[in-house]
N, C-alpha and C positions, 0 to 999 in steps of 0.2 A: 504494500500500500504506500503510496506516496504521501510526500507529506510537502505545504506548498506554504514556505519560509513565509513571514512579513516583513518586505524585503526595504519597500517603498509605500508611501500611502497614495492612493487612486482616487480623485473625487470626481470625476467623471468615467462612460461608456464608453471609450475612444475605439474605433475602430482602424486608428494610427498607432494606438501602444504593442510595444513585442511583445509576447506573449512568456508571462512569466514560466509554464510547463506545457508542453504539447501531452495529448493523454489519447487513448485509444477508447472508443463508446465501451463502459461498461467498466471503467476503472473506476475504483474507491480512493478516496482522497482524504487527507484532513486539511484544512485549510485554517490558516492561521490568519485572527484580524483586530483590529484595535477598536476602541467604543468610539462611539458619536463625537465624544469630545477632543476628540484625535491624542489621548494621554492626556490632558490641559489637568484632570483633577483625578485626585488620588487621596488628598484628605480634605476636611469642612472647612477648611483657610482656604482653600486653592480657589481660583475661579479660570472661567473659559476667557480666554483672552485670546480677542479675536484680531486685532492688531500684529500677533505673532505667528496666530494658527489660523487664518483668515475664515477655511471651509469646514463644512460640518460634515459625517457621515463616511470617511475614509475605507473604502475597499482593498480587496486583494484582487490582484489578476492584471490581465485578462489570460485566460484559459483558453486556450487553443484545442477542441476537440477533431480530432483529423472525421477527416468524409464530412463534415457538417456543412453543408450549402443551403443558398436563398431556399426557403420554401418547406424547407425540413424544422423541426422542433427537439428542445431539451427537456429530457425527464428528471429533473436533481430530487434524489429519493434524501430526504435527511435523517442520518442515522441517530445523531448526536451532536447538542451543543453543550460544550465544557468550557466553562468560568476558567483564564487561563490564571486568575490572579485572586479565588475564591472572593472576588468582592465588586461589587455593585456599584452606579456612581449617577446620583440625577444631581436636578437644581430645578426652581420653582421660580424662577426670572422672566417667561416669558407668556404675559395673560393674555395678550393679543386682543383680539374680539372679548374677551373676557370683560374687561376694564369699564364695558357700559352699566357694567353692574356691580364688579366689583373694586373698581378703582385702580388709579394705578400706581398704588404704591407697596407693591406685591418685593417684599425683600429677595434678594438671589437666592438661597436658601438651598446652597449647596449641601446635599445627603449622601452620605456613604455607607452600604449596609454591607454588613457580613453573608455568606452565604453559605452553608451547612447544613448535609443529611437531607434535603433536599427543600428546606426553607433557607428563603431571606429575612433575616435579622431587620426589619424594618421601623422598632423601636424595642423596646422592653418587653410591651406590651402587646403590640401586632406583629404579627408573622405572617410574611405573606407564600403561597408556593413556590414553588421554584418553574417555573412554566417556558421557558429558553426560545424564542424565536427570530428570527433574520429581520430587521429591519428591509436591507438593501439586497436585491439579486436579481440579475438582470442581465441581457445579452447585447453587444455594440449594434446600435442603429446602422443604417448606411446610409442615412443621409442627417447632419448635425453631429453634433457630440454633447448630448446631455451630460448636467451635473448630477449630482448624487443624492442633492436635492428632492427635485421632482420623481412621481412614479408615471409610468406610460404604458405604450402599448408594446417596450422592449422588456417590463417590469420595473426595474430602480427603486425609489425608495419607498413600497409598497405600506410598510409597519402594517402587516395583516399578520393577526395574532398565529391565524393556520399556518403559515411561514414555519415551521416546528417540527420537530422529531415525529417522526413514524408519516408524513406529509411527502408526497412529490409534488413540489414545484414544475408545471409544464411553463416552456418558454418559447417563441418565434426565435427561430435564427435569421439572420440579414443579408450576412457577409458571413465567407468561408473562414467555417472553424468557429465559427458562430461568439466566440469571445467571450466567455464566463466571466463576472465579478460575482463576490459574494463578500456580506460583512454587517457591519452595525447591530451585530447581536444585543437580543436585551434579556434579564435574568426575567423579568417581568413585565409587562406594558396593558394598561386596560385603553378598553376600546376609545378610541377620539385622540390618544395620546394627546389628554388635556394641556401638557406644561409644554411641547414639542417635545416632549426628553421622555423616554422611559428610565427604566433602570439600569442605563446603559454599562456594554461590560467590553474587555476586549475576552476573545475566545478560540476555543480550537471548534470546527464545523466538522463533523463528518460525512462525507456524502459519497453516493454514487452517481454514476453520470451516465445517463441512456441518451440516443440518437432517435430519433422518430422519424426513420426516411419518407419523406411527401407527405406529412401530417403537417400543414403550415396550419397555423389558428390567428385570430385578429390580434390575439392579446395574452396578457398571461393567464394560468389555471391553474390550482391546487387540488391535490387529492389526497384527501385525508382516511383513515380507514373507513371514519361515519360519512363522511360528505365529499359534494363534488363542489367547488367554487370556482363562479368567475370574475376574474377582476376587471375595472376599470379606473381609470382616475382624470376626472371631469369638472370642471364648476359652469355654473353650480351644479352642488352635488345631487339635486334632482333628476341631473341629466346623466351623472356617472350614475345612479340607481338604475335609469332606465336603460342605459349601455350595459351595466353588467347583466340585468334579468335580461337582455334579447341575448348576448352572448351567452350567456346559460341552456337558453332555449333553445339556441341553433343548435350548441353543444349536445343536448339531448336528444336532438333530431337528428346529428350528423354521426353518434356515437349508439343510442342506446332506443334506436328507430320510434320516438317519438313523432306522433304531428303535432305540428309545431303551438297551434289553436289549445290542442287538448294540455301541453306543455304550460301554457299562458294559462290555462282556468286551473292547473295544479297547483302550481307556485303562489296564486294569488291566496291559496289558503295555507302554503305548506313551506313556500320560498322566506328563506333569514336573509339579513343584513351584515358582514362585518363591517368594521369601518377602521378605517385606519387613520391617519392625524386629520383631523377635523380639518385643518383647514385647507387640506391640498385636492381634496374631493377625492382621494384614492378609497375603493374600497372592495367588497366581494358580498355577489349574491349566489347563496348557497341552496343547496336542497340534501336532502338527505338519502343516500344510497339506497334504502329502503326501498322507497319510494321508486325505483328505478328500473 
């Protein structure tokens, strides 16, 4: 099994970067990557200081998978996310849209929690789980070079909780070799990622990597053991809602011989919501394998 150093940090999709390991479909990896705050904090004194570390959300790669061309798709099955430094790191600095209601004199409120046995040390008092999933993972466009930022129709910075162990991530390839990044692990994160920051952590990933020859999709997809999900990411977010539930539905027509109508009066009673950071419109409409 391979193991893929953090060598350098990556805050964009570049389909101009060398490719840190070329890998054969069907290789297992661990991938090594640092948290959102590019290292900036490590203890409750420390702050993100943006002057020095300008961007947010630093990846590993890009990944080179051989035979991966336009039109083909990635399966990243994830085995395992491990805390490489058993400890956790937010801050409560940024209320954005919050402020109409709750002002804005919201302190930085830099937190570092312990992580152990499979709880986060989140005060004395609360323990939160330990529930481990990728912010950021996503394949080089071929036309632009997103930041690390935004999530799209290549994936990037998705923060969809299903993003997690025992999940494959499906992705569109673009460009040959299709360019894997992967990164921004958090030990924890609820739904809207309220603060922009989960529990960010840096981590080792464990994955494997499938080729999907001539399965191109619009966008990215997760499969979880219980669900199928699809993403989008749109504002407003009533229109990523309505992008992901048609992407869902084609999905279920193009995989699991749904029409597409009777697809539409399912979901309207039986389709969920994830949501990823509130305010980028990234999110996933789900159904439940059951059901399928």
């Amino acid at each position: 099994m391979k193991r893929i150093p953090l060598e350098r940090l990556c805050y964009e999709f570049n389909r101009f970067d060398e490719p840190v390991c070329r890998i054969a479909p069907g290789e297992r990896l661990i991938v090594e990557s640092q948290d959102a705050f590019s290292g900036q904090i490590r203890t409750e004194d420390d702050r993100r200081d943006k002057s020095k570390v300008p961007y947010s959300n630093p990846v590993n790669g890009p990944i080179f998978i051989e035979g991966a061309e336009r039109g083909d798709s990635l399966a990243v099955t994830i085995h395992s996310i491990r805390p490489a430094l058993g400890k956790c790191f937010t801050r409560t600095s940024d209320p954005r849209m919050l402020t109409e209601w709750l002002g804005a004199d919201c302190p930085h409120g830099t937190h570092v929690c312990e992580i152990s046995d499979g709880v986060i040390h989140w005060s004395q008092k609360v323990k939160i789980p330990y529930t481990p999933m990728l912010g950021c993972i996503g394949t080089a466009p071929d036309c632009g070079v997103p930041t690390t930022n935004p999530a799209g129709p290549h994936g990037g910075n998705m923060d969809i909780v299903e993003t997690a162990p025992g999940s494959t991530v499906i992705l569109p390839v673009f460009v040959p070799g299709a360019l894997l990044y992967l990164g921004d692990a958090h030990a924890a994160m609820g739904h809207g990622e309220l603060s922009a920051s989960g529990l960010e952590m840096p981590a080792e990933t464990e994955v494997t990597v499938e080729l999907r020859k001539g399965r191109a999709i619009p966008g990215p997809r997760i499969e979880t053991p219980e669900e199928i999900v699809a993403i989008s990411s749109a504002t407003p977010m009533e229109r990523a809602i309505a992008q992901a539930y048609s992407w869902l539905i084609l999905w279920m027509e193009s995989d699991y011989g749904w029409n597409r109508w009777k697809a539409f009066d399912l979901l309207t009673h039986t389709g969920q919501i994830s949501i990823g950071y509130y305010a980028s419109g990234a999110l996933g409409a789900k159904v439940a394998k059951r059901y399928l």
